[in-house]
N, C-alpha and C positions, 0 to 999 in steps of 0.2 A: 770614495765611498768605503763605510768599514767594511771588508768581507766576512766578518762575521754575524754581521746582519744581514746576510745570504740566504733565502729561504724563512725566514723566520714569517711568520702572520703580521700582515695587518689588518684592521676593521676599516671598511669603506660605508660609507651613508647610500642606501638603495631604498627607493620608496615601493611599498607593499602590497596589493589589494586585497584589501581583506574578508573579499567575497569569491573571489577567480581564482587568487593569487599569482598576478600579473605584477613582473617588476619592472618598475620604470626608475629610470636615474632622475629623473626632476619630478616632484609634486605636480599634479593634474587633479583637475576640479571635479570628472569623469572620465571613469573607466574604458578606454576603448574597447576592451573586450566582453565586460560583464555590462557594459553602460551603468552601473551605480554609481550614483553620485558621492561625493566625498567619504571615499573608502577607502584611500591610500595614506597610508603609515609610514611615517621616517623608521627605519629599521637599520641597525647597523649588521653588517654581515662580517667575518674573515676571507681575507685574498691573502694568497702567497706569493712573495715577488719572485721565489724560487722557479725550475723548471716545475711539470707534472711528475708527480712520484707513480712507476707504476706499483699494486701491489696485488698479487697472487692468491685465491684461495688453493689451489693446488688443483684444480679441477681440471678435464681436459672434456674434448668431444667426444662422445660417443654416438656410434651407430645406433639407432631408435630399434632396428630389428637385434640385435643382441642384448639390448636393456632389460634387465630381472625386473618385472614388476612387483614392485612391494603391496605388502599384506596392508588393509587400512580397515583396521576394525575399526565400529564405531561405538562413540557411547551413546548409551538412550539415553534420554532426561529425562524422564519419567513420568512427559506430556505425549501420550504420542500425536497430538495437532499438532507439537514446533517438532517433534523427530518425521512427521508426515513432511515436515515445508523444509524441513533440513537434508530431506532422501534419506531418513534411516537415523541419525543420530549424529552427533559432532566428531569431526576426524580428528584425530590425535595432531598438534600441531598447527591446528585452525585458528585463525582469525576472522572474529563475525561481531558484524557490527550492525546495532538493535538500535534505528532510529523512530523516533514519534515526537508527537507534541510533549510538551511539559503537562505531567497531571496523564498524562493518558493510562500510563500502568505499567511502562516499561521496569519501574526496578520494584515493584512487585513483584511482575513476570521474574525475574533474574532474582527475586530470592525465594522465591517457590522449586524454581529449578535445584538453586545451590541445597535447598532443605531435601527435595525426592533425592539429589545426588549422594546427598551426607550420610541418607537414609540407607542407601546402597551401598555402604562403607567403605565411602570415599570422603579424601580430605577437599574440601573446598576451601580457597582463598577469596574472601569477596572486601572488597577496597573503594572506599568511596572518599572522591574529595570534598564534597556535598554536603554529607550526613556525619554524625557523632555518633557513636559506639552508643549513647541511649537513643536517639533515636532511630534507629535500627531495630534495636531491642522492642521497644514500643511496637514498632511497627508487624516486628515478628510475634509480639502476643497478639496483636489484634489477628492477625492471618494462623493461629494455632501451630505457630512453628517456634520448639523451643529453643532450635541453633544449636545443638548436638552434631559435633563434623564441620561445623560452619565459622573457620576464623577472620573473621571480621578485623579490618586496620583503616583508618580515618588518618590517612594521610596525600597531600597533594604532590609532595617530592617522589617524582619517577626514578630517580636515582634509589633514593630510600624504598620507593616501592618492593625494583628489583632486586635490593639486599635482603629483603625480607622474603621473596617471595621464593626465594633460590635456596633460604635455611627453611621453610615448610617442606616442599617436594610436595607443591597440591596434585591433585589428577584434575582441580579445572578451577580455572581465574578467573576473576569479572573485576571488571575495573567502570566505575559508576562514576562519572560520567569521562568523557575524553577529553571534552569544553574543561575541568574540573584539573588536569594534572598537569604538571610545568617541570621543566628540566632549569636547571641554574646556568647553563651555559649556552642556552639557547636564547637569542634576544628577544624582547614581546612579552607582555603581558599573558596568564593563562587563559585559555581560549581562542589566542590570535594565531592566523592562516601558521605562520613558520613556529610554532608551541605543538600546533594538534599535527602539525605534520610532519615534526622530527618525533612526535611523542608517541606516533603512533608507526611511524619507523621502526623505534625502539621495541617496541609491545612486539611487532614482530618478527622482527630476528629472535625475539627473548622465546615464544611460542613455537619459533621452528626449529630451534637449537634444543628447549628440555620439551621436545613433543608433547605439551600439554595446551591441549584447547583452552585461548582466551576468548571470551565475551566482552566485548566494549559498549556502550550505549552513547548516543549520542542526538544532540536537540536536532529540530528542521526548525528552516526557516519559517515565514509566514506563508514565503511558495508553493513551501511542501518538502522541500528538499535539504539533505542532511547542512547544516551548518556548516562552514568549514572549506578547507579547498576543493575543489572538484578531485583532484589528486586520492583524497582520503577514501574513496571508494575502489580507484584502484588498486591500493595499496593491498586492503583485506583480502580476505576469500570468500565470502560472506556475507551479503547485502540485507538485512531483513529491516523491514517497514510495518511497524506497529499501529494500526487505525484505526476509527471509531471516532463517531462524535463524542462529546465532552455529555451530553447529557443523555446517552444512550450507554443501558450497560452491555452491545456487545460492542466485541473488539476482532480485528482480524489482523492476522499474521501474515504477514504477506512477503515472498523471497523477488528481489530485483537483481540477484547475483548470488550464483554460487559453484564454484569450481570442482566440486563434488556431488552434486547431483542437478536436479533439473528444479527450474524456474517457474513450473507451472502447477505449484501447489498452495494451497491456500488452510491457515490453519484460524479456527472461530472459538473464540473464550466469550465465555460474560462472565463483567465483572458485577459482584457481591458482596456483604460484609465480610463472607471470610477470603477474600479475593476471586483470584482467577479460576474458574473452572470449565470444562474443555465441554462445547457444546455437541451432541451426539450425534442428533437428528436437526441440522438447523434450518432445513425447511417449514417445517412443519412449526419450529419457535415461532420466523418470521411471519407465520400466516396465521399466528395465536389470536390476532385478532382482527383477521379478515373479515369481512361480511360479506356474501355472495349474494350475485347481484347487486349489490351498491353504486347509486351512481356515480361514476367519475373516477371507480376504482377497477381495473385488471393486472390479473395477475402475468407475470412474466416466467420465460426459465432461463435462467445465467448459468453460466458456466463462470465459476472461482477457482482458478486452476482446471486440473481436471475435473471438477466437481462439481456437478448440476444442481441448481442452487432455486428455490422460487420463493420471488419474492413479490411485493403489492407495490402499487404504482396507483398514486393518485392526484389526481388532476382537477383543478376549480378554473371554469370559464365564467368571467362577471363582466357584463356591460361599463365601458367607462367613456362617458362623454365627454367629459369637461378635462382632462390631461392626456398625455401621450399615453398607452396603453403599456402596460409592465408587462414584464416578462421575470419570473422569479424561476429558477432552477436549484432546488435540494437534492442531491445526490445522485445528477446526473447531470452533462456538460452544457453549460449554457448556448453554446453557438451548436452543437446538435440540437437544443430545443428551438433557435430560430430556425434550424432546417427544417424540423417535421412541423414546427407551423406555417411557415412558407409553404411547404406542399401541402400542405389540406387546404389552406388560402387556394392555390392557382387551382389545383388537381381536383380535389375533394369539392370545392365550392362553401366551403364553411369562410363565413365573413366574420374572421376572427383580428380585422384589424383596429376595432372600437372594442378589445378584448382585451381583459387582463387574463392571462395564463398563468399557473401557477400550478407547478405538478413535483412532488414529494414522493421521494423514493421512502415508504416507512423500514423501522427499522437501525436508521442511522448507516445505511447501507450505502456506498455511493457503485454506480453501476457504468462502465468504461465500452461496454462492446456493443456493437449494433443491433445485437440481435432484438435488442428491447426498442428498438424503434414501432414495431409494430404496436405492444402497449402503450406507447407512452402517445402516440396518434387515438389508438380506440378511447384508451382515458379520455384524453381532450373533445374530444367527439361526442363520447357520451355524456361528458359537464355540459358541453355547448347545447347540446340537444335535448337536455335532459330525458334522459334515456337512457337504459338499465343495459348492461351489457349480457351476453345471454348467460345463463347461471349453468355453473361448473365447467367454465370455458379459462383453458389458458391462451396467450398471444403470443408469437412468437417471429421475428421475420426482420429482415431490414428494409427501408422506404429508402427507397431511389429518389433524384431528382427530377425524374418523369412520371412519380407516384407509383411506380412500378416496383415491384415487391422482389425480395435477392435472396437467394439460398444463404443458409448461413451453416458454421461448420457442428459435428456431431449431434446434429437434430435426433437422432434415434436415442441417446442418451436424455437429454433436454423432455422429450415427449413420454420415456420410460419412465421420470423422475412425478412427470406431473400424474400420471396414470398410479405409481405407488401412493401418490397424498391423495387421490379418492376423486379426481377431474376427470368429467364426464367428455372434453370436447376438447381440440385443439388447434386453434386457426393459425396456419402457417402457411406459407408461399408453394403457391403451386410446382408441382417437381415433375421432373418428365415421367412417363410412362413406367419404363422400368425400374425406377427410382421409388417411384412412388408403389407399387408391389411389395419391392422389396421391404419397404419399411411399415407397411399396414399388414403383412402375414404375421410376422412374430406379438405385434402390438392388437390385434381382435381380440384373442383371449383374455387382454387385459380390460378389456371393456370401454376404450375410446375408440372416439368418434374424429377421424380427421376431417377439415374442413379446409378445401384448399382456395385459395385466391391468389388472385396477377395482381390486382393494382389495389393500392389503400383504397381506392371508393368502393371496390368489391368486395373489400374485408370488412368495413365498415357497414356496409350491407348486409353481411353474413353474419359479423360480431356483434352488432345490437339487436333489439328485439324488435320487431318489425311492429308489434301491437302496441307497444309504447313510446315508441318513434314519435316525436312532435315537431314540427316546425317551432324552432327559436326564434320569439318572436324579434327577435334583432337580427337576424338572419333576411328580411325581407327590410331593412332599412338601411340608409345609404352610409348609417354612422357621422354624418354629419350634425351637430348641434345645432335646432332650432332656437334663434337667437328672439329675440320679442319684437 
């Protein structure tokens, strides 16, 4: 053998997944680990027949009690709902990566930031592999931004990116989309598992080396979840999830990761002709067009992040004889809404199995925590019974699967919130003795009325109106179709 082809590279054939990114030596039909079916890619890779080289950055261990902690100012962007979901503004050196649907408003979002940035006389670099230098332009007339500070490159080579971006000396990067840019020496097509995942390697080293905060965006799946290898998340420092229904103009910002501050904040735009703008009071939006007393409608209080939130909750119960009975859930979890119809079925005594259910979170809102089980039970209660719920009442609580009602967390917050938007009443789970003191002295002044219940059939009793309470007349039949 020549000894000078000692250590030199070879390319070996490894098959891909281009969902997981799981490597397998032979082709398979599915994924053992993601189970997606035909998602593996022939991909060539480099092997060295050489030993391992080791190679040094010069670093050694240090004791964590003698470590100088460094200074980390932050930049605002001059929303403060994403500097609210960012803990304060973006750290010098950061990696954040801004995932949504396509069409949702992400690079809107990111060129509103880059215009309040440029505005603050700072150079912004904004790079898309996606768009042209006129459509950019376009888009920044329509949004009243004339792109002063803001230089723009329409190019998909990361190599070129980084030559370019290293002669500006921006103070902050965005690179539109990550699907969007390809390295020349990486194998794979742009967008594929080993492209976004050496590409966004690249991005940053390149971020922690000239401490300047990058922005990456990037698609989700149809799951919901970022595109890409599951890797790509841990990579950044910065997880944000951009949401909102496609036909609803609000939107929410929402952090699933962030090494610099905390996770439990939520920031709310609606979008408009001239784009994004930062909702103030979004209570009081979402309940722009409540109607109190309606039936089949109660109100709820969420917590979005730390942030007590009320929103409307509405519910249609219709007779259906002749097919299986549906069950539709809008913006709230499908198998939670078999739960609380099962319990009001066994517990409650509502014979909702000749029943189509059907309850909408308005708003375009989608709602994740329990505490809205109690609404989302009165709702259905009151469709099935046609029966009004009591007016200026909010709901609050979670249903067990013994009908029985469960504390849920920062209720004084929750009940505070409903008390500033003008609600008279508030039905929540019965709390112990001292508990409950404690939380109805600071809240009398405000002028609610706590109303406490143990189980969904005693809030159900308490939460609608006793004088217009009717017997559904399906409610006394067996739901069996009389055949001729």
């Amino acid at each position: 053998m020549n000894s000078s082809s000692h250590g030199k590279s070879r390319s070996r054939i490894i098959f891909l997944c281009q969902q997981c990114g799981k490597e397998s030596p032979k082709w398979s039909g599915r994924c053992p680990d993601c189970h997606t079916w035909n998602s593996f890619v022939e991909t060539k890779v480099a092997s060295s027949r050489g030993g391992a080289q080791v190679h040094s950055s010069g670093n050694d261990f240090q004791e964590l009690l003698h470590v100088q902690q460094a200074e980390f100012p932050r930049l605002p962007l001059g929303f403060p709902e994403a500097d609210r979901v960012l803990g304060g503004g973006l750290v010098p050196g950061a990696l954040v990566l801004i995932g949504g649907e396509p069409g949702i408003g992400k690079s809107t979002l990111l060129l509103q930031i880059s215009a309040a940035l440029a505005a603050d006389r700072r150079t912004v670099a904004y790079v898309s592999g996606e768009e042209s230098v006129n459509q950019i332009k376009l888009r920044g007339e329509r949004l009243g931004i004339d792109g002063s500070g803001v230089y723009f490159l329409s190019e998909p080579d990361l190599n070129a990116v980084q030559e370019r971006l290293d002669r500006l000396s921006a103070g902050l990067a965005v690179i539109d989309s990550i699907q969007s840019v390809y390295l020349e020496d990486v194998a794979g097509t742009p967008g594929s598992i080993s492209q976004v995942r050496e590409c966004t390697w690249r991005l940053e080293r390149w971020a922690k080396h000239n401490d300047v905060p990058l922005l990456i965006t990037g698609h989700v799946t149809k799951e919901g979840a970022i595109a890409g290898p599951g890797t790509l998340e841990h990579i950044v420092d910065v997880v944000l999830y951009f949401e909102g229904e496609r036909f609803s103009s609000y939107r929410l910002l929402r952090s699933v990761k962030n090494r610099f501050g905390s996770t439990n904040e939520v920031g709310i735009f609606e979008m408009g002709d001239r784009g994004l703008t930062e909702v103030d009071n979004p209570s009081q939006v979402f309940l722009n067009a409540y109607k109190e007393g309606a039936v089949g409608s109660v109100v709820v209080s969420t917590l979005e992040g730390s942030r007590p939130l009320l929103v409307e909750i509405q519910a249609l119960s219709t007779p259906n004889s002749f097919t299986p009975p549906r069950r539709i859930a809008n913006g709230i979890d499908f198998n939670r809404l078999l739960l609380i119809i099962a319990v009001l079925t066994k517990r409650a005594g509502l014979k909702l199995f000749n029943q189509d259910v059907i309850v909408n979170v308005t708003g375009g809102l989608r709602l994740n925590e329990p505490a809205a089980d109690l609404g989302i039970a009165l709702a259905i209660a009151s469709s099935f019974h046609d029966s009004r719920p009591t007016p200026g009442l909010a709901a609050l609580g979670e249903v067990g699967l013994n009908g029985e009602l469960r504390g849920i967390s920062q209720l004084e917050r929750r009940i505070a919130e409903a008390a500033r938007l003008g609600f008279r009443s508030c039905l929540i789970p019965r709390l112990s003795s001292g508990t409950t003191g404690e939380t109805r002295e600071p809240l009398s002044s405000a002028g609610i009325q706590l109303i406490e219940a143990g189980s969904v059939t005693e809030a159900l009793r308490l939460g609608l109106m006793a004088n217009n309470r009717r017997q559904n007349p399906d409610a006394r039949t067996t739901g069996r179709s009389q055949g001729p």
